[in-house]
N, CA, C and O atoms as a GROMACS GRO file, in nm:
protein
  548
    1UNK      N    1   0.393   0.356  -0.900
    1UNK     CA    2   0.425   0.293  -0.773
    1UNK      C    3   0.468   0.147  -0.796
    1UNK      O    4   0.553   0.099  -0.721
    2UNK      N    5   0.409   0.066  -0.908
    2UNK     CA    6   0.421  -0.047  -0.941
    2UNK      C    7   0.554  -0.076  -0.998
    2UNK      O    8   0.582  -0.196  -1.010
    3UNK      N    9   0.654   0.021  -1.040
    3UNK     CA   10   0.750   0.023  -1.070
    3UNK      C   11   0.901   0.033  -0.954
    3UNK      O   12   1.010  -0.024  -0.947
    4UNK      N   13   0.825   0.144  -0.875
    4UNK     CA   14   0.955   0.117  -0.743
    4UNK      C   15   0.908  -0.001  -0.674
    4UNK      O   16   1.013  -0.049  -0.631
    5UNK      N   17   0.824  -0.068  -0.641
    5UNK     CA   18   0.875  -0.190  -0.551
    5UNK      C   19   0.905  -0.283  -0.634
    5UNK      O   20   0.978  -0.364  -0.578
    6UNK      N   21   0.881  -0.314  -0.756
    6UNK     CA   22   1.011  -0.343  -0.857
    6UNK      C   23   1.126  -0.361  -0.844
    6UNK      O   24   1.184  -0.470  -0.842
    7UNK      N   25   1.178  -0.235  -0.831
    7UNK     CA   26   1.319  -0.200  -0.772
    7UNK      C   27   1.401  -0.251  -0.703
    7UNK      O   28   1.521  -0.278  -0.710
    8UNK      N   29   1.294  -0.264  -0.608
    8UNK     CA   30   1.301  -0.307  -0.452
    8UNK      C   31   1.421  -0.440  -0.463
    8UNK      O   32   1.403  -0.524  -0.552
    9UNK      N   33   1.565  -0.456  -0.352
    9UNK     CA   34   1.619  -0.536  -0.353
    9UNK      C   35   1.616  -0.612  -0.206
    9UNK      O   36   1.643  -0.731  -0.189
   10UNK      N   37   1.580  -0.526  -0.109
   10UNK     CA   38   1.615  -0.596   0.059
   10UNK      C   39   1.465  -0.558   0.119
   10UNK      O   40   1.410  -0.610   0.216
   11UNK      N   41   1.419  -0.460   0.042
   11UNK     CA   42   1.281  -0.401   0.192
   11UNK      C   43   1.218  -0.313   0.104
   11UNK      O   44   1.264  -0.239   0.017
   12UNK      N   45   1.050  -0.344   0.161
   12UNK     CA   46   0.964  -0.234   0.105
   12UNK      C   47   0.907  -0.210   0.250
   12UNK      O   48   0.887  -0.286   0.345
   13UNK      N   49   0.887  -0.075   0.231
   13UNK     CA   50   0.779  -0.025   0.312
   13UNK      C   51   0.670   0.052   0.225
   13UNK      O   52   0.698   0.136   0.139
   14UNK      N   53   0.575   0.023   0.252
   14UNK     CA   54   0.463   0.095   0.177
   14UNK      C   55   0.318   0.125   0.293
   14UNK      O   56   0.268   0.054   0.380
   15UNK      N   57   0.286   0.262   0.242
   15UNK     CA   58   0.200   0.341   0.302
   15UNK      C   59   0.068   0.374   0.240
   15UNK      O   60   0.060   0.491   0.204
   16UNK      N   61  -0.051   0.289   0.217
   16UNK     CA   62  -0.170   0.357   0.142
   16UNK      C   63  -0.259   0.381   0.221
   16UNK      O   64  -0.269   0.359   0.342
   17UNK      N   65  -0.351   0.447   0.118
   17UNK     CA   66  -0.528   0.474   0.224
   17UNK      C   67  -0.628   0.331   0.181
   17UNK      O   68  -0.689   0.249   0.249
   18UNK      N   69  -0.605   0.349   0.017
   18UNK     CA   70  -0.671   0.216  -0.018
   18UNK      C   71  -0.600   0.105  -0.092
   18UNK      O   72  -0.508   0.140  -0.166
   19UNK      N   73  -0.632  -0.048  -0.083
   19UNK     CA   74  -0.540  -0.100  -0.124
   19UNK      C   75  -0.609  -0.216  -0.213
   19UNK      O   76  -0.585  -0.323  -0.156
   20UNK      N   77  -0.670  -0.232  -0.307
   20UNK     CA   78  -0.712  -0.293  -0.408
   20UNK      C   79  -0.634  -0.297  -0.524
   20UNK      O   80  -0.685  -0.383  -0.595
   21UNK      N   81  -0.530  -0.245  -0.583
   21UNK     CA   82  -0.502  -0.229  -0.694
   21UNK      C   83  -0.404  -0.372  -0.747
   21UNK      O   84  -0.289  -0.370  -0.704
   22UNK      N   85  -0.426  -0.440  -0.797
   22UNK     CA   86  -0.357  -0.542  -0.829
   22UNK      C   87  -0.267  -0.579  -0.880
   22UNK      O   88  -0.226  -0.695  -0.879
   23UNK      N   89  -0.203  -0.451  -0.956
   23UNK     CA   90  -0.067  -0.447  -1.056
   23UNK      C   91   0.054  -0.457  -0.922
   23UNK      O   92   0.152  -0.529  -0.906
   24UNK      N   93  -0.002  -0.360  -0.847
   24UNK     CA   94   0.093  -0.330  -0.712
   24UNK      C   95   0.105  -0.446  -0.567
   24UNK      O   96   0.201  -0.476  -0.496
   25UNK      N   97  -0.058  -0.495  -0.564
   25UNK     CA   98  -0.044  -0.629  -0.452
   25UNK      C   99   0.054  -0.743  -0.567
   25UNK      O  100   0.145  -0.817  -0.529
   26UNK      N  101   0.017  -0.734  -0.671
   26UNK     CA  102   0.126  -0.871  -0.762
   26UNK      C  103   0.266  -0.858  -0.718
   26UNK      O  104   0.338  -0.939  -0.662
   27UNK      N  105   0.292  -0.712  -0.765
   27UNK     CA  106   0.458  -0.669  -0.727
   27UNK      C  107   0.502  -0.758  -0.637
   27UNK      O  108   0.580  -0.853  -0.647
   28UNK      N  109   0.414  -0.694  -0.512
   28UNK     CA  110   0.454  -0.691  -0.328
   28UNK      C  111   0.477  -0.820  -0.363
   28UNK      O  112   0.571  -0.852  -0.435
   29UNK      N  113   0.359  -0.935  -0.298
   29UNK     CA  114   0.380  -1.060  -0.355
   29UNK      C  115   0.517  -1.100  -0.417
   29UNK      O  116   0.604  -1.134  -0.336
   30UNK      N  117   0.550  -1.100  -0.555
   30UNK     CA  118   0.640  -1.108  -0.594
   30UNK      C  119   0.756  -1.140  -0.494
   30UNK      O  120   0.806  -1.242  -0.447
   31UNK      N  121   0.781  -0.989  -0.483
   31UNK     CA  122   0.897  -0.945  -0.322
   31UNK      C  123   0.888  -1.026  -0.247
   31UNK      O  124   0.969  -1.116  -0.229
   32UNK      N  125   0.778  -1.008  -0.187
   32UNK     CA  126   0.758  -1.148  -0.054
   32UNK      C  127   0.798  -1.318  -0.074
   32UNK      O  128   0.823  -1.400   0.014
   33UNK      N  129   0.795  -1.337  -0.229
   33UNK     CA  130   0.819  -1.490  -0.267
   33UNK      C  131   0.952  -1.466  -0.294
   33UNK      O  132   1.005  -1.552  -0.363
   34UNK      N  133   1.030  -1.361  -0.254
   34UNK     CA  134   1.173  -1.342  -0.329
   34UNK      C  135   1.221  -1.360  -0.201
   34UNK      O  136   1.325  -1.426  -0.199
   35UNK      N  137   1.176  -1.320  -0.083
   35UNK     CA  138   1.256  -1.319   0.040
   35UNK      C  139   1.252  -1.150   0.076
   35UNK      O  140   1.258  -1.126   0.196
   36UNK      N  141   1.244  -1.043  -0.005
   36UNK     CA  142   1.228  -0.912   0.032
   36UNK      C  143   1.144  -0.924   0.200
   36UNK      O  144   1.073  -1.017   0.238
   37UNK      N  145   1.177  -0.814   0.266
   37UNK     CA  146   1.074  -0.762   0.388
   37UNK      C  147   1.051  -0.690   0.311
   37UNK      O  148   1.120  -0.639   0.224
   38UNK      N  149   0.866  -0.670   0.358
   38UNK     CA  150   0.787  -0.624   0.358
   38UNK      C  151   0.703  -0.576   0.465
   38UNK      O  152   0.628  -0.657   0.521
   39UNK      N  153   0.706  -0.450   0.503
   39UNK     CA  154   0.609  -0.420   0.614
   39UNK      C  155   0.508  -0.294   0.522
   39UNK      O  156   0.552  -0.194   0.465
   40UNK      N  157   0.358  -0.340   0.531
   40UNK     CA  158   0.285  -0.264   0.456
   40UNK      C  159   0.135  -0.146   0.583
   40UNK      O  160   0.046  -0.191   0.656
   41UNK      N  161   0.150  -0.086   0.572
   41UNK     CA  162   0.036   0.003   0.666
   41UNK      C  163  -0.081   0.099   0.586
   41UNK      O  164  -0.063   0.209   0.533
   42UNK      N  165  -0.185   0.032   0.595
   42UNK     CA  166  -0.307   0.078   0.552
   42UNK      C  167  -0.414   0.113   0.624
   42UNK      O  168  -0.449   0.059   0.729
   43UNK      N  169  -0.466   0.198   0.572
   43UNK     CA  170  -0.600   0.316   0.646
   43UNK      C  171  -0.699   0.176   0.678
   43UNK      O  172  -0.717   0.088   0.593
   44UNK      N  173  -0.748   0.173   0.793
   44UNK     CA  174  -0.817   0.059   0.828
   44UNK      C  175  -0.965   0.104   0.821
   44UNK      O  176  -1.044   0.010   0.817
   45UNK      N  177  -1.026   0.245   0.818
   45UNK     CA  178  -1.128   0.272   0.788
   45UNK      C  179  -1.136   0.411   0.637
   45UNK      O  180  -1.149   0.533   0.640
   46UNK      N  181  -1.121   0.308   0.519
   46UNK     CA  182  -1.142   0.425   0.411
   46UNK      C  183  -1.309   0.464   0.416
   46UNK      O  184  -1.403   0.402   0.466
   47UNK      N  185  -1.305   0.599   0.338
   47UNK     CA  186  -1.478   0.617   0.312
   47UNK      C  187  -1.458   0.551   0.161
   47UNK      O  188  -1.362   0.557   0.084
   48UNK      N  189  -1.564   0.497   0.151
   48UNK     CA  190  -1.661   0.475   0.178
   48UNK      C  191  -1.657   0.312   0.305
   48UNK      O  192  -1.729   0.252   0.384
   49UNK      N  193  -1.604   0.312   0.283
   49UNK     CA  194  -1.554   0.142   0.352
   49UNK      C  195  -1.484   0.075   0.311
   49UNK      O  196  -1.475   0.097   0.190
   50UNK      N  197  -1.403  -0.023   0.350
   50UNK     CA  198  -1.288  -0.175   0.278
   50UNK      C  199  -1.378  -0.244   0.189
   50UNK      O  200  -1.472  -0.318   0.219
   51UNK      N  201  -1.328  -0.204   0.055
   51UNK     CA  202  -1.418  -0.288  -0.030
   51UNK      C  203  -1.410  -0.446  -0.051
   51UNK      O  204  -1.297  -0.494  -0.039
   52UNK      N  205  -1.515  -0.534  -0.079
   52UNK     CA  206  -1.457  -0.705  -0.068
   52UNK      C  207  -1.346  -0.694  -0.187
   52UNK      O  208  -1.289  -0.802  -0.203
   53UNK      N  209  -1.307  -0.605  -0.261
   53UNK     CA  210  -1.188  -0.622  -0.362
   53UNK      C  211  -1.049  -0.627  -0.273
   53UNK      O  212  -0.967  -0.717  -0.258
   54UNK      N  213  -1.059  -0.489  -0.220
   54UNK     CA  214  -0.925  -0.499  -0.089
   54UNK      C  215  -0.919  -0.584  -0.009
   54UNK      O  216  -0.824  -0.662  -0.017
   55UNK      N  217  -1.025  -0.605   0.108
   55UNK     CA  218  -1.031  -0.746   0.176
   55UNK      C  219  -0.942  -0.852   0.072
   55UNK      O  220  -0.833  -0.893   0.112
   56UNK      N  221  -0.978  -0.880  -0.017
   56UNK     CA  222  -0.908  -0.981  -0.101
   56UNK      C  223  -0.786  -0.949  -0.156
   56UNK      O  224  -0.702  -1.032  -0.189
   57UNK      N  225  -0.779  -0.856  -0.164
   57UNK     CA  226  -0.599  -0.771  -0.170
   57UNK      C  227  -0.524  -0.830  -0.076
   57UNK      O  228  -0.428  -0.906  -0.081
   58UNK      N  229  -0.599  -0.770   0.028
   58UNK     CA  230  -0.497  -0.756   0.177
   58UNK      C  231  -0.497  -0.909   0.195
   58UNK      O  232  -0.389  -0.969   0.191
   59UNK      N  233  -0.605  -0.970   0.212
   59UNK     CA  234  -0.558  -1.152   0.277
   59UNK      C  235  -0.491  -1.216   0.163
   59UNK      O  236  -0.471  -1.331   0.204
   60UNK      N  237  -0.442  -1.207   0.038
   60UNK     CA  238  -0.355  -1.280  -0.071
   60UNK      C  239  -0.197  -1.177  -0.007
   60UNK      O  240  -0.099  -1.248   0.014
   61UNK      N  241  -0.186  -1.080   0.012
   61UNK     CA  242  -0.068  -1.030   0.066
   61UNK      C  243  -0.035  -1.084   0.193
   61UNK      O  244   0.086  -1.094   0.214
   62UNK      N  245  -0.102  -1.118   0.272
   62UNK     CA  246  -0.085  -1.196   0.430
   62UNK      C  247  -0.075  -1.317   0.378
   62UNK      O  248   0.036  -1.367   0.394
   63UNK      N  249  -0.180  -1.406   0.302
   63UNK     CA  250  -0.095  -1.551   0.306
   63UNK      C  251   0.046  -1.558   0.231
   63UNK      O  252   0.120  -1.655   0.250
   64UNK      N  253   0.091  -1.426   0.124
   64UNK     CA  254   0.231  -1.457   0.108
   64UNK      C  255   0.328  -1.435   0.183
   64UNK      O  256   0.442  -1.483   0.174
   65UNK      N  257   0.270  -1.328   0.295
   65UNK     CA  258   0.383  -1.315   0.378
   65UNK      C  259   0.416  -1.472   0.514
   65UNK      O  260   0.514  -1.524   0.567
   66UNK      N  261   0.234  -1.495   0.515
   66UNK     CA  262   0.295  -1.590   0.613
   66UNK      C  263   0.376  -1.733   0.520
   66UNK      O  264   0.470  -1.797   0.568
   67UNK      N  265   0.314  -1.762   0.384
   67UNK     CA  266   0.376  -1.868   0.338
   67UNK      C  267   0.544  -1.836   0.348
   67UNK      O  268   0.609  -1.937   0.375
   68UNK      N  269   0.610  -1.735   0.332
   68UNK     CA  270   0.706  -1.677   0.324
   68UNK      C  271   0.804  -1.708   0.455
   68UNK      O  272   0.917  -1.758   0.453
   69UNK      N  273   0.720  -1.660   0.579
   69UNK     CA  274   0.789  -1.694   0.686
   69UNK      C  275   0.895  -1.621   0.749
   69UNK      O  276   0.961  -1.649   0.849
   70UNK      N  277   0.901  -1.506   0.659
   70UNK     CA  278   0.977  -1.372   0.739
   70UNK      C  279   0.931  -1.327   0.830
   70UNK      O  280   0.815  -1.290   0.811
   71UNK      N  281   0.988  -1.303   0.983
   71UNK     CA  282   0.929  -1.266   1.068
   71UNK      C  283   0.911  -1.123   1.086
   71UNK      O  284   0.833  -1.076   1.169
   72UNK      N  285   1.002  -1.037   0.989
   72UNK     CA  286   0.984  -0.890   0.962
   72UNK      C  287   0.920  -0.809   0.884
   72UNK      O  288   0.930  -0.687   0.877
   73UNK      N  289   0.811  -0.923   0.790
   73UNK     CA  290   0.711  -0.838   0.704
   73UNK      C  291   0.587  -0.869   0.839
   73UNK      O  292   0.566  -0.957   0.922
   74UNK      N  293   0.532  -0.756   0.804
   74UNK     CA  294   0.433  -0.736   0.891
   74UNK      C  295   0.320  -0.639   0.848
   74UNK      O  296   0.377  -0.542   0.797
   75UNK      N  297   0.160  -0.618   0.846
   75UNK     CA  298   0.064  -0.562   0.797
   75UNK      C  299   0.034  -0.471   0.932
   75UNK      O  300   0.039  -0.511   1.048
   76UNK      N  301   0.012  -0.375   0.898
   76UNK     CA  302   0.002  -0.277   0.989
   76UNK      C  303  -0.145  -0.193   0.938
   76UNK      O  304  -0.161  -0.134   0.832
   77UNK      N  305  -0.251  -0.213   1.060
   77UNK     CA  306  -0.401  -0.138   0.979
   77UNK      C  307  -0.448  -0.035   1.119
   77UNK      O  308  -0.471  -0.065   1.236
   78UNK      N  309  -0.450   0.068   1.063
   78UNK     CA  310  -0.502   0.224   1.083
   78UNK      C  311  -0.642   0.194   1.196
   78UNK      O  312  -0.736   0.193   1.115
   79UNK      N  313  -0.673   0.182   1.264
   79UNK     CA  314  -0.788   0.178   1.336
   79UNK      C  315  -0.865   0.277   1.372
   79UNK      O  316  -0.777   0.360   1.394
   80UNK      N  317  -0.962   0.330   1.394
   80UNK     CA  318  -1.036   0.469   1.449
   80UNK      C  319  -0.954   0.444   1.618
   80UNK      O  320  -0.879   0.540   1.640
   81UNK      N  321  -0.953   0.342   1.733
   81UNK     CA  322  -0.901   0.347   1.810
   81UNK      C  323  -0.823   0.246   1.851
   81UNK      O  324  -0.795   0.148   1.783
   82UNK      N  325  -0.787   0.270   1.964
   82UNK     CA  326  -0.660   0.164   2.025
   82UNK      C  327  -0.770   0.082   2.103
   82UNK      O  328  -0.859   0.115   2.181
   83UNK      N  329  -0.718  -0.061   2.041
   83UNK     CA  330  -0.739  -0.208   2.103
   83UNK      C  331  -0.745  -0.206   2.282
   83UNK      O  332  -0.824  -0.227   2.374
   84UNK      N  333  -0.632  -0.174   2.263
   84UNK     CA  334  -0.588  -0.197   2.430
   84UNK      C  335  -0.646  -0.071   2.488
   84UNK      O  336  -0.676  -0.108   2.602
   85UNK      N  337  -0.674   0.032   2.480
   85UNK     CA  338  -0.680   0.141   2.568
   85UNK      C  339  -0.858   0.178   2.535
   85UNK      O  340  -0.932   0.231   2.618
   86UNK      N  341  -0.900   0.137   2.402
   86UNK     CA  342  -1.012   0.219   2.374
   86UNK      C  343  -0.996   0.335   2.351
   86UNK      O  344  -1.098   0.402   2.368
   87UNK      N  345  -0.887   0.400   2.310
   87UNK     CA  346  -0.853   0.582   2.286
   87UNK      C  347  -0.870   0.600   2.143
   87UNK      O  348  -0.841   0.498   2.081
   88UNK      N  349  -0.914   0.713   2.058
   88UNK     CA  350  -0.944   0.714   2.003
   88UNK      C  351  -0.759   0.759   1.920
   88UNK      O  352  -0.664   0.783   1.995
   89UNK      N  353  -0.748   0.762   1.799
   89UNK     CA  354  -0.613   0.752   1.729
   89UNK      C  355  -0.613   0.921   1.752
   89UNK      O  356  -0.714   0.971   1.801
   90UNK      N  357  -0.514   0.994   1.721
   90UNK     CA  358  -0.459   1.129   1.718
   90UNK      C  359  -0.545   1.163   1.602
   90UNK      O  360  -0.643   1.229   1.635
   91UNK      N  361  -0.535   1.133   1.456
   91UNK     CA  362  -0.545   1.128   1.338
   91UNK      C  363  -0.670   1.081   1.278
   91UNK      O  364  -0.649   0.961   1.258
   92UNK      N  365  -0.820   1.114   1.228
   92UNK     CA  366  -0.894   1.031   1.161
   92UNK      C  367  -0.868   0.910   1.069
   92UNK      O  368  -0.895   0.790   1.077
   93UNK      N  369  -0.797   0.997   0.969
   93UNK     CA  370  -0.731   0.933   0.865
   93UNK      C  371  -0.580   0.896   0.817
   93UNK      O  372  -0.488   0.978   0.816
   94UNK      N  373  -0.568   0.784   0.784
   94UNK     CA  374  -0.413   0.828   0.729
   94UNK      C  375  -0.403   0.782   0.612
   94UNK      O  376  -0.391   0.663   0.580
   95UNK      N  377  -0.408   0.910   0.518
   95UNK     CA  378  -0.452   0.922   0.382
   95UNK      C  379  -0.304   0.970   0.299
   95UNK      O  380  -0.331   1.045   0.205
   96UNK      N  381  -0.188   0.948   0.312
   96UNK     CA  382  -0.077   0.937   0.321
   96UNK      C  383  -0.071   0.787   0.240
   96UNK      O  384  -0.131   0.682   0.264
   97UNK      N  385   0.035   0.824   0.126
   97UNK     CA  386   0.096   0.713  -0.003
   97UNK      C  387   0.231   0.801  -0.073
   97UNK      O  388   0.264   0.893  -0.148
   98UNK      N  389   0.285   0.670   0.034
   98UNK     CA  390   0.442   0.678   0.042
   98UNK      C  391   0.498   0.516  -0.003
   98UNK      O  392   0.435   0.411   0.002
   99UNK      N  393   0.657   0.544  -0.054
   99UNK     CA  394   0.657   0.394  -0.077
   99UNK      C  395   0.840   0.437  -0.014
   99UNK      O  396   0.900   0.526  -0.074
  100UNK      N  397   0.906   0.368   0.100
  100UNK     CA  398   1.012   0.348   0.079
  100UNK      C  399   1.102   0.233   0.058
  100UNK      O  400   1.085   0.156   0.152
  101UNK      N  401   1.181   0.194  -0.015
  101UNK     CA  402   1.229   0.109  -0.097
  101UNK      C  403   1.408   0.120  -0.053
  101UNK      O  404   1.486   0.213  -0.075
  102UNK      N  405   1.435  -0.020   0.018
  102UNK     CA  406   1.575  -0.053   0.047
  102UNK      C  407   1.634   0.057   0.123
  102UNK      O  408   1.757   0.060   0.120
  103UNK      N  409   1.572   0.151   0.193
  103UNK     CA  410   1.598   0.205   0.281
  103UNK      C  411   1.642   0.380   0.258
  103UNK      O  412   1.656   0.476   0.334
  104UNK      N  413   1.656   0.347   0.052
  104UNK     CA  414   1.754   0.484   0.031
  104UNK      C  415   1.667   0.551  -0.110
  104UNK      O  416   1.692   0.658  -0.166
  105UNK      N  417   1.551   0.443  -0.148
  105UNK     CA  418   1.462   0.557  -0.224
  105UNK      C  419   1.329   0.537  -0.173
  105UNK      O  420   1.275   0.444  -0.113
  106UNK      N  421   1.279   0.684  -0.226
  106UNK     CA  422   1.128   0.728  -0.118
  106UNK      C  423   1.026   0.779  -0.230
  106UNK      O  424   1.051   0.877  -0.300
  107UNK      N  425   0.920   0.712  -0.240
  107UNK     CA  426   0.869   0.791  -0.380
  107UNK      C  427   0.722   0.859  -0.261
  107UNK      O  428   0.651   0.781  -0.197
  108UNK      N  429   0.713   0.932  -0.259
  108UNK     CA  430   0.553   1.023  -0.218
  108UNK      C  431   0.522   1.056  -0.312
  108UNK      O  432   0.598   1.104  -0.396
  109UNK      N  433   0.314   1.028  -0.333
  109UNK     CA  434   0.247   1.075  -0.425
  109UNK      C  435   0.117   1.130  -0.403
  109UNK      O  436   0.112   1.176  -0.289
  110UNK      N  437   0.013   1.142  -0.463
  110UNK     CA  438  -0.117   1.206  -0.397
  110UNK      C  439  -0.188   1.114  -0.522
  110UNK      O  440  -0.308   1.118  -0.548
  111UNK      N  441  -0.095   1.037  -0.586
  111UNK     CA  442  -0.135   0.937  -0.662
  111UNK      C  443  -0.314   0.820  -0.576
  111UNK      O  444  -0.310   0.729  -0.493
  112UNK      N  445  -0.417   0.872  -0.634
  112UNK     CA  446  -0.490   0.777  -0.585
  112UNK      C  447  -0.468   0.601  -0.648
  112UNK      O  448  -0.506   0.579  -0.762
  113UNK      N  449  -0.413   0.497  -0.572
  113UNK     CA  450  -0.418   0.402  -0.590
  113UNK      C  451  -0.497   0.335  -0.624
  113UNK      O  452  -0.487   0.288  -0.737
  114UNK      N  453  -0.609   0.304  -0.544
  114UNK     CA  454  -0.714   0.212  -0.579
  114UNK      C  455  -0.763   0.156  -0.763
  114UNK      O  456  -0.742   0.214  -0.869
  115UNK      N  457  -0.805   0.076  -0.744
  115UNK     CA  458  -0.788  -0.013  -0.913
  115UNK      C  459  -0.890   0.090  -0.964
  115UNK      O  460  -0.843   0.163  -1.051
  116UNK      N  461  -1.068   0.121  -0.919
  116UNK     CA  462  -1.138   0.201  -1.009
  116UNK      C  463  -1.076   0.338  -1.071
  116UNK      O  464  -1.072   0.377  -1.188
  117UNK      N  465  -1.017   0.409  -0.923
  117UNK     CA  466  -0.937   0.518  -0.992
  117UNK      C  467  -0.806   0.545  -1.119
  117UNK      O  468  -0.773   0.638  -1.192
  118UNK      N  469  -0.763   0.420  -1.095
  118UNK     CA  470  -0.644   0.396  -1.168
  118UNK      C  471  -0.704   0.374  -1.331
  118UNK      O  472  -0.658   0.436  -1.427
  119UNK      N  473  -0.803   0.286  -1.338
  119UNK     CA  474  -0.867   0.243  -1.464
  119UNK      C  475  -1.001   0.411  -1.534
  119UNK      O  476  -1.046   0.421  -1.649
  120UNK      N  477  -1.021   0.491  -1.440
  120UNK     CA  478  -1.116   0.562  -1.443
  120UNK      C  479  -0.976   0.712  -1.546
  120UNK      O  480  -0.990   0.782  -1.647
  121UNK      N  481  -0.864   0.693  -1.446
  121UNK     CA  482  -0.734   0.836  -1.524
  121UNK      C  483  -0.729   0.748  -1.657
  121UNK      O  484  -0.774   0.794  -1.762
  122UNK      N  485  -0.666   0.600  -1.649
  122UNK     CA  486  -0.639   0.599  -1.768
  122UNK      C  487  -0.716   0.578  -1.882
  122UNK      O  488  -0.665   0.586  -1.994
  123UNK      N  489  -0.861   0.546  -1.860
  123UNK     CA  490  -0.970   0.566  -1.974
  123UNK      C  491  -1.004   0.709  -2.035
  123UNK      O  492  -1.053   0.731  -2.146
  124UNK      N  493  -0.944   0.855  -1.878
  124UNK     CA  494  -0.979   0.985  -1.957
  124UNK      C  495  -0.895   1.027  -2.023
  124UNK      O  496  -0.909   1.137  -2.077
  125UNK      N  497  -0.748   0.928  -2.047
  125UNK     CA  498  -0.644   1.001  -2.141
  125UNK      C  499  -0.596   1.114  -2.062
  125UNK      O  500  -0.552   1.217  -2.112
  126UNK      N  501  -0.606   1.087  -1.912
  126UNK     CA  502  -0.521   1.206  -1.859
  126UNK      C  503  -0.334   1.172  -1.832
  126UNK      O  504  -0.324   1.064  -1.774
  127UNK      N  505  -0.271   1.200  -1.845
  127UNK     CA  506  -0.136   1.187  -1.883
  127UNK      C  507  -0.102   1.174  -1.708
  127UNK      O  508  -0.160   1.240  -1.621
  128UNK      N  509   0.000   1.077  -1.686
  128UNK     CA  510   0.073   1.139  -1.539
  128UNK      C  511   0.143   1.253  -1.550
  128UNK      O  512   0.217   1.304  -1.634
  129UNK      N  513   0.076   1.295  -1.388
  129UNK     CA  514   0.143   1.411  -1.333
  129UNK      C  515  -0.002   1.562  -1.396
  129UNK      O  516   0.014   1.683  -1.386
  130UNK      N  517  -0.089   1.511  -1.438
  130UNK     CA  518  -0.181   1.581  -1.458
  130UNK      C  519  -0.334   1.545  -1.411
  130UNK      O  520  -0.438   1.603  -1.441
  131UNK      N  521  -0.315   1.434  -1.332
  131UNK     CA  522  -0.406   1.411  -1.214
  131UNK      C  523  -0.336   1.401  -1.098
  131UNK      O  524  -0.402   1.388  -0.994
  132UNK      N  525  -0.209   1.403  -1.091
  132UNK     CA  526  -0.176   1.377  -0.940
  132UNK      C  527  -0.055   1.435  -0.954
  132UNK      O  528  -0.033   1.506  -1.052
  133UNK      N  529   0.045   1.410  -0.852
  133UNK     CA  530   0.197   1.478  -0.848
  133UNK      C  531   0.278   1.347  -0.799
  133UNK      O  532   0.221   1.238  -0.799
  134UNK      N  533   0.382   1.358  -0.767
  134UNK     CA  534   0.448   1.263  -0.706
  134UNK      C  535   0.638   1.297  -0.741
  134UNK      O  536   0.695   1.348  -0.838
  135UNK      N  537   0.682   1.246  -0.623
  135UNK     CA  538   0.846   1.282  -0.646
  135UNK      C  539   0.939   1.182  -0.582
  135UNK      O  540   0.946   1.188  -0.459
  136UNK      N  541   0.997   1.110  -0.631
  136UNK     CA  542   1.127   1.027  -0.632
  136UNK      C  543   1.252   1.066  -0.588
  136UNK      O  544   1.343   1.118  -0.653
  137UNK      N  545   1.247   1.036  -0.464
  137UNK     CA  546   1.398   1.064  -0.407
  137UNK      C  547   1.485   0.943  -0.417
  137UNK      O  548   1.601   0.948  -0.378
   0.00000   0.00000   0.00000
């Protein structure tokens, strides 16, 4: 994943459940100090809970967007319900990790993000694509 917003020349959109992983908030960042939009949407209630690692993810990605000053990156977080109405969301979860990039590539994965998981595949020597799937359009 850390590699397509890389890519990235005008716009990321990115879709996780959890968002701690730091190879990938560096990227974003990056983008955001480049002038890229960025609009990012994350599960606002993971199980077990927002760990203080993500909390600290997510607010270093907001002060680059606001130092930045694009008015079209924007953080978008998953709530159990609506603010305004008190209704509860359609959806429990949105456990959905998607990344689309400049409008014309789309990578979907079942790739778990989060930093323990990421450090936990690559300590068992499991190879990509043999813990997870994922496809690049």
């Amino acid at each position: 994943m850390t590699q397509t917003v890389q890519s990235a020349k005008r716009e990321i959109i990115l879709n996780v459940y959890e968002f701690d992983n730091s190879a990938i908030s560096q990227a974003l960042i990056e983008k955001i100090q480049a002038g890229l939009t960025v609009r990012l949407l994350l599960e606002g209630s993971p199980i077990p809970k927002v760990s203080d690692k993500e909390k600290k993810t997510i607010s270093d990605v907001v002060d680059a967007m606001n130092s930045a000053g694009n008015s079209a990156d924007h953080l978008f977080v998953m709530k159990n319900y609506d603010a305004k109405g008190g209704k509860k969301r359609r959806f429990k979860y949105d456990h959905a990790k998607y990344i689309v990039v400049d409008g014309q590539t789309v990578l979907v994965t079942s790739e778990i993000t989060h930093q323990q998981a990421t450090q936990r595949r690559e300590k068992s020597g499991i190879e990509d694509g043999k813990w997870s799937w994922k496809t690049l359009t």
